[in-house]
ChimeraX commands (.cxc) that place a marker at each C-alpha (Angstrom):
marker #1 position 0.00,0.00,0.00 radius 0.5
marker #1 position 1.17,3.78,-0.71 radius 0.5
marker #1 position 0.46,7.03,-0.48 radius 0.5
marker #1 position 0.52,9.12,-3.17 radius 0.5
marker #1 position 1.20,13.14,-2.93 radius 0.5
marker #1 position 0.49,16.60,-4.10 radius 0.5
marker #1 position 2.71,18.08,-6.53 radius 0.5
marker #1 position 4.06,21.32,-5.53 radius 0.5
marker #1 position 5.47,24.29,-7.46 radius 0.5
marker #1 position 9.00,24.15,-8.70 radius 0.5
marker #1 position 8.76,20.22,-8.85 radius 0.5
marker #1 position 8.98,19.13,-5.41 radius 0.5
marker #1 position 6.52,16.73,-4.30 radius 0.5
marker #1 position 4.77,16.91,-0.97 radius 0.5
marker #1 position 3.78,13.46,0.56 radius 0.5
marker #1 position -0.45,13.73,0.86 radius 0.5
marker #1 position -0.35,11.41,4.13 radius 0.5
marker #1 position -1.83,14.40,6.13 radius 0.5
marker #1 position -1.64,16.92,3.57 radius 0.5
marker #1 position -4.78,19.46,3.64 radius 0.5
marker #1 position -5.66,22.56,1.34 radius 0.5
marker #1 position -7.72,25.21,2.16 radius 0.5
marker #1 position -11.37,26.28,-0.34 radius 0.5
marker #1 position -12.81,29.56,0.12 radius 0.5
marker #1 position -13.75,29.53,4.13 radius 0.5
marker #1 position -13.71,26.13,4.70 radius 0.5
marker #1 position -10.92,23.81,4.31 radius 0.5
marker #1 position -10.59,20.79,2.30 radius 0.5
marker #1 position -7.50,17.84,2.59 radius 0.5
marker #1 position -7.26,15.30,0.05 radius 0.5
marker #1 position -5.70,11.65,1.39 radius 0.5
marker #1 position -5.20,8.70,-1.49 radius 0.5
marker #1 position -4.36,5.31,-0.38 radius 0.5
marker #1 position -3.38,3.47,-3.61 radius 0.5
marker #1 position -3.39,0.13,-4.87 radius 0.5
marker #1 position -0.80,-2.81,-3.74 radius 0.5
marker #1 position 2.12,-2.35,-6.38 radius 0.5
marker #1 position 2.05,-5.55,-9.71 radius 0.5
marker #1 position -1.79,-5.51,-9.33 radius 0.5
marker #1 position -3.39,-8.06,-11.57 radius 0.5
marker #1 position -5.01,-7.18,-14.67 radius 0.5
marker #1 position -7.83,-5.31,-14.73 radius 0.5
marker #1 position -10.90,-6.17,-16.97 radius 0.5
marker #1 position -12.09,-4.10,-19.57 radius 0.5
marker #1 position -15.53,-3.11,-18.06 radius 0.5
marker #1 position -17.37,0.38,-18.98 radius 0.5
marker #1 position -16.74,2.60,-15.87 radius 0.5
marker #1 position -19.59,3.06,-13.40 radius 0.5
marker #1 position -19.84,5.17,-10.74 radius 0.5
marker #1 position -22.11,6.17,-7.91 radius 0.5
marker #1 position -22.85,8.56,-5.92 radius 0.5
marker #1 position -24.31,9.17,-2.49 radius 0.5
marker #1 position -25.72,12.19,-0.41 radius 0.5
marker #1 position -27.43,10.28,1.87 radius 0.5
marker #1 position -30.87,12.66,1.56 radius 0.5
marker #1 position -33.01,9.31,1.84 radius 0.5
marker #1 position -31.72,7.56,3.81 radius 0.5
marker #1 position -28.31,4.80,3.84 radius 0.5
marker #1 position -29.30,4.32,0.39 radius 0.5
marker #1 position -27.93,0.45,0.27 radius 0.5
marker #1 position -25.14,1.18,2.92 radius 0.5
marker #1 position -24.91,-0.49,6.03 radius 0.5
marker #1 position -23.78,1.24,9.17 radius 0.5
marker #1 position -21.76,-1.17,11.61 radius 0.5
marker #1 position -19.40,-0.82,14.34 radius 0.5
marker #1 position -16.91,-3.09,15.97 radius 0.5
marker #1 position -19.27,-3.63,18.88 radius 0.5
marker #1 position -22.47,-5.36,16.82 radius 0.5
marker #1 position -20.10,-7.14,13.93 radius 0.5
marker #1 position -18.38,-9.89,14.97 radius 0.5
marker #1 position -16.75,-10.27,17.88 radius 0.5
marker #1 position -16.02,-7.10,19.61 radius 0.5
marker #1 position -12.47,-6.53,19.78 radius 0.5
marker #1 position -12.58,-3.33,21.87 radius 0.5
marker #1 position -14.18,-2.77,25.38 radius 0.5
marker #1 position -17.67,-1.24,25.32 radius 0.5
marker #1 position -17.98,2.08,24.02 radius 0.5
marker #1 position -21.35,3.94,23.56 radius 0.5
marker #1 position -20.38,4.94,19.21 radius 0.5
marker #1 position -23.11,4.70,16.38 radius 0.5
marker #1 position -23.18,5.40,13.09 radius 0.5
marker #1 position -26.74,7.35,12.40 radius 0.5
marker #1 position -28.38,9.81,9.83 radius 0.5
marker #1 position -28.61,13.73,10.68 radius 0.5
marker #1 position -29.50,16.98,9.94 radius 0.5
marker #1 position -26.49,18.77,11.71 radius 0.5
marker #1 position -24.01,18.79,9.17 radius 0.5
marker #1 position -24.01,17.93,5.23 radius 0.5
marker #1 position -22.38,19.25,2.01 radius 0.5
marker #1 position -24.73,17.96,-0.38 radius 0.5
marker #1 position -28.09,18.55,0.50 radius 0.5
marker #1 position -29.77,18.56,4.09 radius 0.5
marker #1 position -28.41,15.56,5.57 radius 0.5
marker #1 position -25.20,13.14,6.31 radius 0.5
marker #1 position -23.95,10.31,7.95 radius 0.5
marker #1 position -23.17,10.87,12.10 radius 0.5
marker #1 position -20.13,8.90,13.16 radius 0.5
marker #1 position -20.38,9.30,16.40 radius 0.5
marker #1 position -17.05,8.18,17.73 radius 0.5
marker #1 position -16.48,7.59,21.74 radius 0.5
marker #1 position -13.19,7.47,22.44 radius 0.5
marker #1 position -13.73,6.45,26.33 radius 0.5
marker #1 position -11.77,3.48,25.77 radius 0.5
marker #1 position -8.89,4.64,22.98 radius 0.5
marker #1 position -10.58,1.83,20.37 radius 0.5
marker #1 position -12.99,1.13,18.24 radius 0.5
marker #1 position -14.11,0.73,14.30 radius 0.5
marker #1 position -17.40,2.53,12.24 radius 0.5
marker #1 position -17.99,1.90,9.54 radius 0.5
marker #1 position -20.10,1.76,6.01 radius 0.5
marker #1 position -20.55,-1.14,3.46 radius 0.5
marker #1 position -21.56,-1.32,0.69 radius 0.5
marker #1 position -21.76,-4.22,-2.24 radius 0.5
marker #1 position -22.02,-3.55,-5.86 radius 0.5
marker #1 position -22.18,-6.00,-9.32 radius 0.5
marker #1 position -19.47,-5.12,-11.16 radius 0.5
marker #1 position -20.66,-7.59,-13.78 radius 0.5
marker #1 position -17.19,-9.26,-13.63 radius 0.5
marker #1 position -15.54,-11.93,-11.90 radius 0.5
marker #1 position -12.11,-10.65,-13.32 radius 0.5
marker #1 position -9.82,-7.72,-11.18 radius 0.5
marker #1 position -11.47,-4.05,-11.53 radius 0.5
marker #1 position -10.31,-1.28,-10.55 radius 0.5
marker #1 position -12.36,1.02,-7.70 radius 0.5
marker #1 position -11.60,4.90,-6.93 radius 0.5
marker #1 position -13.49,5.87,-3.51 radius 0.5
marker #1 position -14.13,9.36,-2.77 radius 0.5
marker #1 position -15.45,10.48,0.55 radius 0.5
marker #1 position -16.10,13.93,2.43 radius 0.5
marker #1 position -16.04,14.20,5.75 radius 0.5
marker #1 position -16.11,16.96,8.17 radius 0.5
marker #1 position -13.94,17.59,11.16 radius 0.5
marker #1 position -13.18,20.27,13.83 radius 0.5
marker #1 position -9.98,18.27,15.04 radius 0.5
marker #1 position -6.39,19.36,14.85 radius 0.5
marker #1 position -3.54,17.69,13.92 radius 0.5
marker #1 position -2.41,17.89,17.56 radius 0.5
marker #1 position -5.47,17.55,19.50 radius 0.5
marker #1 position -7.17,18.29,21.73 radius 0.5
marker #1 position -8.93,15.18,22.58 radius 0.5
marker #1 position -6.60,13.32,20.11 radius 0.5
marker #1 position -7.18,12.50,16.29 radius 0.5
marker #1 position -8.72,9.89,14.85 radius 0.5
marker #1 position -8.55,8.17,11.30 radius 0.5
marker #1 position -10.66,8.09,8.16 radius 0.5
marker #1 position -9.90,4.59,6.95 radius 0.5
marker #1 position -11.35,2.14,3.88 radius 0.5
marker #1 position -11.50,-1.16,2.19 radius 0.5
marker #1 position -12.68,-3.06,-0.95 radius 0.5
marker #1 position -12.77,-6.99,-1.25 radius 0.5
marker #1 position -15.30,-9.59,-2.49 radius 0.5
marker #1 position -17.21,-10.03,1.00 radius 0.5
marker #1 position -18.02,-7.57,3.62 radius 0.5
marker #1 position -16.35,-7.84,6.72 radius 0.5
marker #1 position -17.79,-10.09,8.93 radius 0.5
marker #1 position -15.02,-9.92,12.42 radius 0.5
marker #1 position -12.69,-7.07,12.44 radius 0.5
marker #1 position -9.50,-8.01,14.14 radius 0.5
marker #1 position -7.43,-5.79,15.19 radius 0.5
marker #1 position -3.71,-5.82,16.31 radius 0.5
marker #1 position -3.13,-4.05,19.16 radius 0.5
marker #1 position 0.28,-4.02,19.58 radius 0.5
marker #1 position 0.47,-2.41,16.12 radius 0.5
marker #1 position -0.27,0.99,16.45 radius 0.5
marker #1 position -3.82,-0.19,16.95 radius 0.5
marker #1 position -4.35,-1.09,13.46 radius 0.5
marker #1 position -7.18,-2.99,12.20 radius 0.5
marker #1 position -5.93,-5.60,9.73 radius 0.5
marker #1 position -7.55,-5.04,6.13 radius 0.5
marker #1 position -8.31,-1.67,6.84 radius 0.5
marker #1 position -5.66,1.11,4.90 radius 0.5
marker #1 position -6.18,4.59,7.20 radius 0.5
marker #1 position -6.37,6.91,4.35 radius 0.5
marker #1 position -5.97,10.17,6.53 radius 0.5
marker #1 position -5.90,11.75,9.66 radius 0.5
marker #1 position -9.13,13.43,10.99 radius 0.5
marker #1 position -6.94,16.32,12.52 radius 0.5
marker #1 position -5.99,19.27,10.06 radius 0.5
marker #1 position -4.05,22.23,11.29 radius 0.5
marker #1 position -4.97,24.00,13.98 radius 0.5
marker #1 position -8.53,22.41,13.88 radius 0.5
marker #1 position -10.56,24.90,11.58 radius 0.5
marker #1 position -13.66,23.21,11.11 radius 0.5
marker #1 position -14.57,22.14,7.19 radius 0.5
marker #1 position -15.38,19.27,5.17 radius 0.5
marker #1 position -12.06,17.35,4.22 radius 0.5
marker #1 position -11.76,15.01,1.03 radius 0.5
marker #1 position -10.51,11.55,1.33 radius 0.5
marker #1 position -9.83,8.79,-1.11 radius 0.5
marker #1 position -8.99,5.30,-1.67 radius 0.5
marker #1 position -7.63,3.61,-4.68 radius 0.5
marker #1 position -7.51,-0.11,-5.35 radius 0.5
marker #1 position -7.56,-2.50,-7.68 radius 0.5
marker #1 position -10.15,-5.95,-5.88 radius 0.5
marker #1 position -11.31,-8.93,-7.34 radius 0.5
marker #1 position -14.72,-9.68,-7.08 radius 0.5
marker #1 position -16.61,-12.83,-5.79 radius 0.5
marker #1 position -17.67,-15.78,-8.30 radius 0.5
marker #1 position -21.06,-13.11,-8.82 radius 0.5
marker #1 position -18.98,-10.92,-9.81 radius 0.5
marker #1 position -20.04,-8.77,-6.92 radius 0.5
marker #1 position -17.42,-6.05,-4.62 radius 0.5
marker #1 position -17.86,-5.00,-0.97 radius 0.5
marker #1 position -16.94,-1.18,-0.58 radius 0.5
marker #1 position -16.88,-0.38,3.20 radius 0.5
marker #1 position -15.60,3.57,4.90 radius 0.5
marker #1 position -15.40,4.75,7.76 radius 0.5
marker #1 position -12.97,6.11,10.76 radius 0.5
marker #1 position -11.02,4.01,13.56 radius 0.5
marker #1 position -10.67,5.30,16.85 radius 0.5
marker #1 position -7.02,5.67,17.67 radius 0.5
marker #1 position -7.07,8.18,20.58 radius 0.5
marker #1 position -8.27,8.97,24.52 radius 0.5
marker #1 position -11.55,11.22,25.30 radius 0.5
marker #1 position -14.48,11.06,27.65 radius 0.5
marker #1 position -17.48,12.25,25.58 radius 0.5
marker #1 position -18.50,11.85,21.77 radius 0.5
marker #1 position -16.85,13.58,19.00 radius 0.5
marker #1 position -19.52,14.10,15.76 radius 0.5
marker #1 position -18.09,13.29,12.29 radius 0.5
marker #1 position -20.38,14.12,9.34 radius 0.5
marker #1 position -19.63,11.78,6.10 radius 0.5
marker #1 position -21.35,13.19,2.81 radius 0.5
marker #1 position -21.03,12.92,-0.96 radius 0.5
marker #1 position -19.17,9.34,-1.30 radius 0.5
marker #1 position -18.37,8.83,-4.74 radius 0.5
marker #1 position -17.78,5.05,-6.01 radius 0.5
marker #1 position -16.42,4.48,-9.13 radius 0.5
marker #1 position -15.88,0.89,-10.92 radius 0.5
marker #1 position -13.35,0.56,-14.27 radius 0.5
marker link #1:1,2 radius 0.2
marker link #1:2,3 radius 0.2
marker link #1:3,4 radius 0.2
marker link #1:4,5 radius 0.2
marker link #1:5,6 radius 0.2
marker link #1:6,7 radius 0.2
marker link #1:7,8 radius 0.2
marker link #1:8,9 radius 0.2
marker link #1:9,10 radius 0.2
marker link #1:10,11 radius 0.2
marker link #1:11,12 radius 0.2
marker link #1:12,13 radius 0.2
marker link #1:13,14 radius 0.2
marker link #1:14,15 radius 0.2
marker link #1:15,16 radius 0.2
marker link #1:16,17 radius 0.2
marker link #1:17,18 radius 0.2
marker link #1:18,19 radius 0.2
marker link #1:19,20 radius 0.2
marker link #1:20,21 radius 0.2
marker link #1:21,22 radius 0.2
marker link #1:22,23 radius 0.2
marker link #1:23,24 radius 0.2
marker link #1:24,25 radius 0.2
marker link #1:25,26 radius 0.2
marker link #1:26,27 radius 0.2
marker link #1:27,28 radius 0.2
marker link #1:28,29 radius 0.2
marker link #1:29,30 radius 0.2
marker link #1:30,31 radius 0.2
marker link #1:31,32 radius 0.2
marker link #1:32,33 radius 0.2
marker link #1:33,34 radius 0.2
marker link #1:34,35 radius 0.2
marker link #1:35,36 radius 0.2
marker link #1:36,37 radius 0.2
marker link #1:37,38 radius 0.2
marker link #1:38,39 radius 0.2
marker link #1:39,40 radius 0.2
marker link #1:40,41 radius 0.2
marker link #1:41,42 radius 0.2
marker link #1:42,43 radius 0.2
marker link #1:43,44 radius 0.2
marker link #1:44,45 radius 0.2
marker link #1:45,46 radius 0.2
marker link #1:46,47 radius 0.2
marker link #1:47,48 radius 0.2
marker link #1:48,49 radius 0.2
marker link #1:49,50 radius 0.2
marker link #1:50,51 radius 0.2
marker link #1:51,52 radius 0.2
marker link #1:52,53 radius 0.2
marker link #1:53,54 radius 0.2
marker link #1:54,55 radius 0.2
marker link #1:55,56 radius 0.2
marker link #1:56,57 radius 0.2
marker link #1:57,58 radius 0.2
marker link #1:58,59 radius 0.2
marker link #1:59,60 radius 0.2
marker link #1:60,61 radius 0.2
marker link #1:61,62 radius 0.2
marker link #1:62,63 radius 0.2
marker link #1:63,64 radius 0.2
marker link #1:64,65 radius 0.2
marker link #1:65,66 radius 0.2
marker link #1:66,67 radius 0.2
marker link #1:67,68 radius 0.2
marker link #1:68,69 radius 0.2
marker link #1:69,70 radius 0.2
marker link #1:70,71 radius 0.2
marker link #1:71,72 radius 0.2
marker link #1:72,73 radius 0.2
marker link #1:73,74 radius 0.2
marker link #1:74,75 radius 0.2
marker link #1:75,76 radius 0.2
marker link #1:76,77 radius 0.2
marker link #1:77,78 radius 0.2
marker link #1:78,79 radius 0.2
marker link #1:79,80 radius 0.2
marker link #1:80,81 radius 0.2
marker link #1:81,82 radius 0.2
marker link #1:82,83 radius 0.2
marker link #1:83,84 radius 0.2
marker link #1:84,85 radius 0.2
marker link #1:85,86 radius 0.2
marker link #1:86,87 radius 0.2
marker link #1:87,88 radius 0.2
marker link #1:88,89 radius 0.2
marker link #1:89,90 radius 0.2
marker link #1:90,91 radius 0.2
marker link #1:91,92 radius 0.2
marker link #1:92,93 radius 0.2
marker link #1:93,94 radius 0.2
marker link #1:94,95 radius 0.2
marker link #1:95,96 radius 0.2
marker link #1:96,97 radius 0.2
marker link #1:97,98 radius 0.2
marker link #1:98,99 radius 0.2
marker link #1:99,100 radius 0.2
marker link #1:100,101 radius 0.2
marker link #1:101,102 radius 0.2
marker link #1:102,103 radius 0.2
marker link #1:103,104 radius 0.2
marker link #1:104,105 radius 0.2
marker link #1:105,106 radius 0.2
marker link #1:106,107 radius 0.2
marker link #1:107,108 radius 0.2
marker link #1:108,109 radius 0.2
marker link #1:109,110 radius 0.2
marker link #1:110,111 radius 0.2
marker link #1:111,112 radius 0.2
marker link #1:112,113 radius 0.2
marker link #1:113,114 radius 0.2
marker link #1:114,115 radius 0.2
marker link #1:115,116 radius 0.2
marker link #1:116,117 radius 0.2
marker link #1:117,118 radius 0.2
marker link #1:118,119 radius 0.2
marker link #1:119,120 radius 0.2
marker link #1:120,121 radius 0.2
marker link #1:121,122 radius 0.2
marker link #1:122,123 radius 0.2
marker link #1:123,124 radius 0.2
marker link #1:124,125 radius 0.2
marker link #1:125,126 radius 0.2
marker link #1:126,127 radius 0.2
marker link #1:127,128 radius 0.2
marker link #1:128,129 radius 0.2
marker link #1:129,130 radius 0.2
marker link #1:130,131 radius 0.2
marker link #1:131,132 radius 0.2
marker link #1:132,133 radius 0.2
marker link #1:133,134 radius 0.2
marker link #1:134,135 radius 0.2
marker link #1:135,136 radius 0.2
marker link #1:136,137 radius 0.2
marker link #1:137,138 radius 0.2
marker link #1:138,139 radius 0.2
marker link #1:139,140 radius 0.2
marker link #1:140,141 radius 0.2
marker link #1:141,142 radius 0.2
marker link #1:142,143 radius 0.2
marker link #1:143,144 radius 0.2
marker link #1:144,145 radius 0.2
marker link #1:145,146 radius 0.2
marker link #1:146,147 radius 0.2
marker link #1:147,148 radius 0.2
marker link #1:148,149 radius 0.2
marker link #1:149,150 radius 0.2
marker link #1:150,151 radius 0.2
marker link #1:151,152 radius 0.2
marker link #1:152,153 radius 0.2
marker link #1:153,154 radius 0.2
marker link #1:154,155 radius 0.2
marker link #1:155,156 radius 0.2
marker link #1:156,157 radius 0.2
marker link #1:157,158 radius 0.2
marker link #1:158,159 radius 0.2
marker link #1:159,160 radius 0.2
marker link #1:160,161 radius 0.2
marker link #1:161,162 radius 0.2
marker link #1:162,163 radius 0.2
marker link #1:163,164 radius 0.2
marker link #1:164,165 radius 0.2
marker link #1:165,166 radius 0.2
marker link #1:166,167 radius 0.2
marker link #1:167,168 radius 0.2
marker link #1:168,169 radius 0.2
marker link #1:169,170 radius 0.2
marker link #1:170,171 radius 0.2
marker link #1:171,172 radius 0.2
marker link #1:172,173 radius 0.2
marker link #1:173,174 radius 0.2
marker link #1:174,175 radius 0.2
marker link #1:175,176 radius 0.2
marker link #1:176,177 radius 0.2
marker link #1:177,178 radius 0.2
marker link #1:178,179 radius 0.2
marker link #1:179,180 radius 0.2
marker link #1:180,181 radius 0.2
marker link #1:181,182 radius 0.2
marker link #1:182,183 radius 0.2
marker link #1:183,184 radius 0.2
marker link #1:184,185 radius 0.2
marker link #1:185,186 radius 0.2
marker link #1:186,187 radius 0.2
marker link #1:187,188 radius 0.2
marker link #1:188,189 radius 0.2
marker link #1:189,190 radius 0.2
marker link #1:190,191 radius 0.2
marker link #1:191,192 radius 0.2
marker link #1:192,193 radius 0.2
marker link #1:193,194 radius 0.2
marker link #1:194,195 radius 0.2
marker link #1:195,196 radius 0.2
marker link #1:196,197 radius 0.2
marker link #1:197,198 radius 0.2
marker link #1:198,199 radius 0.2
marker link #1:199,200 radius 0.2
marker link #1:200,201 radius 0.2
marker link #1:201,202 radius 0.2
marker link #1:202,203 radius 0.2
marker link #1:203,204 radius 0.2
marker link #1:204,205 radius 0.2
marker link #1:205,206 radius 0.2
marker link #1:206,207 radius 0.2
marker link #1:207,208 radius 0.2
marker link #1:208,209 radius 0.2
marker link #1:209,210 radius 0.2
marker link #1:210,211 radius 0.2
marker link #1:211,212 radius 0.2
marker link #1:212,213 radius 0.2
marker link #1:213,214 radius 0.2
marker link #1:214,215 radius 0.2
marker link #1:215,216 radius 0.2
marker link #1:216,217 radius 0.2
marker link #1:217,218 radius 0.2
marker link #1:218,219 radius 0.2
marker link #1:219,220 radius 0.2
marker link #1:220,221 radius 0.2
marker link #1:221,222 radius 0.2
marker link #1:222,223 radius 0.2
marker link #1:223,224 radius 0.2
marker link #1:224,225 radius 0.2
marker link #1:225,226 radius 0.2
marker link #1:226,227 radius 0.2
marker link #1:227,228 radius 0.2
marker link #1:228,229 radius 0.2
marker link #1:229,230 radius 0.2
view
């Protein structure tokens, strides 16, 4: 897995990692987590893609969380992942990931499957708003958007604790903390090339990991996901 960057003026190259530009009043960071390097061969399918604002409803996405999929690997913590009316950037309404951090853990998430009409390698670009009022150092520590793409949905996130709390499977695509914590909606994507199952079917799944220490909810609004199969 890599990250790819933002070409700067005069040639240098600026790793995108945590990278974030500001739009007009609000700002807006842009994270891509490519592909694993000699990906098979893609089929030759006619691009498709998809979009979602979330106005009625999920629309076909699922909202889970470490606690109700599988078995939990963190201690209880009170997090969701619900519609509202807070925040959005398309529309009226978003997706609420409501993200406890009482216990320094935990995984929410979106999935999503889609027929590809392939059984053969495709390639998937996932695009994803969300918006933030963390900074890169705090308070209340940052969290992670992170993503994944295979031919099932997952079914028993595992995570390995003594690595930096990662969740195996799951790329983190970006940091939820930007600056000095302005609020704004901040773009994230993921790039990958998956195989589907024997239907010829692909699991898309988004969403944050908690990888910090806080006593009360933090509110991310996700909005405008973009899915796009060629």
């Amino acid at each position: 897995m890599r990250i790819l960057g933002i070409d700067r003026p005069g040639g240098a190259r600026t790793p995108l990692g945590r990278a974030c530009a500001r739009v007009g009043a609000a700002a807006a960071g842009v994270v891509i987590a490519a592909g694993l390097f000699q990906a098979p061969a893609v089929a030759r399918i006619t691009p498709a893609t998809y979009t979602y604002s979330y106005e009625t409803g999920f629309q076909g996405w699922v909202p889970k969380t470490d606690q109700n999929t599988g078995t939990p690997e963190c201690s209880p913590h009170d997090s969701a992942v619900a519609l509202s009316n807070a925040k959005a950037r398309d529309g009226v309404r978003s997706v609420d990931l409501q993200a406890h951090g009482e216990n320094d853990c935990g995984l929410l998430w979106l999935d999503r499957t889609f027929d590809v009409g392939t059984t053969a390698p495709v390639r998937l670009d996932l695009s994803l708003w969300v918006w933030t009022r963390d900074s890169s150092t705090g308070p209340g520590g940052v969290n992670d958007v992170v993503a994944r793409a295979g031919a099932a949905c997952e079914t028993d996130p595992y995570q390995e604790v003594d690595r930096d709390q990662t969740w195996i499977g799951w790329p983190e695509i970006g940091s939820l903390g930007h600056g000095d914590g302005i609020p704004g909606w901040y773009q994230y994507r993921y790039q990958a090339t998956v195989t589907p199952d024997s239907s010829g079917r692909v699991c898309v799944s988004q969403g944050m990991q908690i990888v910090s220490t806080y006593a009360f909810i933090k509110h991310y609004y996700l909005d405008t996901t973009t899915v796009t199969f060629s």
